[in-house]
C-alpha positions in Angstrom: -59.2 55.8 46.8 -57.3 55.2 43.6 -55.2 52.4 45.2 -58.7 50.6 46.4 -59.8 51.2 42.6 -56.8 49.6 41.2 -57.2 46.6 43.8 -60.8 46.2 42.9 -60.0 46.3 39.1 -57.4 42.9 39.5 -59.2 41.1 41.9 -62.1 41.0 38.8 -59.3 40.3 36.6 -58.1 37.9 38.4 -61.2 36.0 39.7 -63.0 36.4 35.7 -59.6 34.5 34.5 -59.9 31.5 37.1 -63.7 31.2 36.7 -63.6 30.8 32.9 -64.2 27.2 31.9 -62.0 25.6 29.5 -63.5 24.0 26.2 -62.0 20.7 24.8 -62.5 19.5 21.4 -62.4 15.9 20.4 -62.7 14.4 17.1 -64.8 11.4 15.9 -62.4 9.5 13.3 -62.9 6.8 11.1 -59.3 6.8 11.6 -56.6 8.0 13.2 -53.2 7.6 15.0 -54.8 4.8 17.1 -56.0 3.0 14.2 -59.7 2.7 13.4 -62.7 4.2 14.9 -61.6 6.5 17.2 -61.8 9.3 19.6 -59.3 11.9 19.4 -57.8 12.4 21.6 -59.0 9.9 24.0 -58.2 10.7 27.1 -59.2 14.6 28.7 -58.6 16.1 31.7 -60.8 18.2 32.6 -62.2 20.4 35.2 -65.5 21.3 36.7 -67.3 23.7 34.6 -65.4 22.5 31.5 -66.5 21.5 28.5 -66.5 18.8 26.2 -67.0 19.1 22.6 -67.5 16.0 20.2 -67.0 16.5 16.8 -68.5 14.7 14.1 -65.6 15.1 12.2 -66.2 11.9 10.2 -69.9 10.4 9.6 -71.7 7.9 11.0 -70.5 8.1 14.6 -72.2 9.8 18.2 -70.6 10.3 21.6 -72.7 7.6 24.5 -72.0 7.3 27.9 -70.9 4.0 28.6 -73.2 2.3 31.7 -72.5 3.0 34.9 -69.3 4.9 33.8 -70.1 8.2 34.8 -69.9 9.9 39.0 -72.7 9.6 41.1 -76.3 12.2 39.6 -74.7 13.2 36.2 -77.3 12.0 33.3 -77.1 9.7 31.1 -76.6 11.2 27.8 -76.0 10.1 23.5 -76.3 12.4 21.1 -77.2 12.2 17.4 -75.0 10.8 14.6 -73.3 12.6 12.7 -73.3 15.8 14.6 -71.5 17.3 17.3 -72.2 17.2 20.5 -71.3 19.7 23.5 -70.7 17.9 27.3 -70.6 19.7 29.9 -68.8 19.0 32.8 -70.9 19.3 35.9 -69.7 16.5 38.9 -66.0 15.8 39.3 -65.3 12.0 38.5 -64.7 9.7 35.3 -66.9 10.2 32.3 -66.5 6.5 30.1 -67.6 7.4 26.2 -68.2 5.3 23.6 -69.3 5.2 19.6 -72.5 3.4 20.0 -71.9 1.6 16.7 -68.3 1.4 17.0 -68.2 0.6 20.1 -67.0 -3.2 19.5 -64.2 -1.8 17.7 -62.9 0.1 20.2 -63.9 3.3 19.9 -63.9 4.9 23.5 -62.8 7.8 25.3 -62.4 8.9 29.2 -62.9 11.7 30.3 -61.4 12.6 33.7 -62.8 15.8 35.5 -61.0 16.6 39.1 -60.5 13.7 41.4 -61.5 10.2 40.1 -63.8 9.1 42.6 -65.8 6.5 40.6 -62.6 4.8 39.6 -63.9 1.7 41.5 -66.8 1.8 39.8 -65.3 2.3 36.3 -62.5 -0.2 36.8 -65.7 -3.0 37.8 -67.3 -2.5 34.1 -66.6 -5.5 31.8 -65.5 -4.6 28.5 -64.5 -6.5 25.8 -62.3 -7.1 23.1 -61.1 -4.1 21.4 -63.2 -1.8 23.8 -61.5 -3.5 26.6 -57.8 -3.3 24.7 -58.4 0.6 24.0 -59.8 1.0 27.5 -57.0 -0.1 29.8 -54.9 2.4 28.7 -57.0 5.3 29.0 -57.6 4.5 32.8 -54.0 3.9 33.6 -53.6 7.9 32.3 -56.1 8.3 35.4 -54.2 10.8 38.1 -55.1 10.2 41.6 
């Protein structure tokens, strides 16, 4: 009986450790080891369940999802500016972020949550200048 107990008690343990989700935060910097206008860092991997945590470290900046960057039924989202902002992970895929009014300058972030299976579609959107030259990188972090 004890034995069964004892079983019982790390099979919780066990199962309460794997299901907790993992929180990531990223800062919104009016500069930062990239230069300026950034995310930081830019690229997460994530997991299902995870979340995302934006902070408004600096002023005058939000967190956007970038068109048609994001997998297949997750909602569009932008939060406020100047305050943080808490995205939760809820479909595996690429998540494409931007600055709304920094986004010219090339202030984007990707988010990668499992396997990336809207890379096709992520890899079709047109960015440009600085957005484009921040961008690349961030997808060739992308794991397969």
């Amino acid at each position: 009986m004890l034995s069964k107990l004892i079983m019982a008690s790390m099979a919780t343990l066990l199962l309460g450790t794997l299901a907790q989700a993992e929180n990531f935060d990223v800062k919104m910097l009016n500069k930062g080891a990239e230069g300026a206008m950034v995310f930081e860092p830019a690229f997460v991997s994530a997991a299902v369940g995870d979340t995302v945590t934006f902070l408004a470290t600096d002023k005058g900046h939000n967190v956007e999802a970038i068109k048609d960057m994001l997998p297949a039924g997750v909602e569009v989202f932008k939060s406020d500016f100047g305050k943080d902002y808490v995205l939760t992970i809820t479909t595996e895929g690429l998540y494409g972020v931007k600055c709304t009014p920094h986004f010219t300058m090339g202030m984007v972030a990707l988010i990668q949550a499992g396997a990336p299976v809207n890379l096709d579609a992520v890899a079709a959107v047109t960015l440009k200048g600085k957005a484009k030259t921040r961008f690349e990188p961030l997808v060739a972090q992308v794991v397969q």
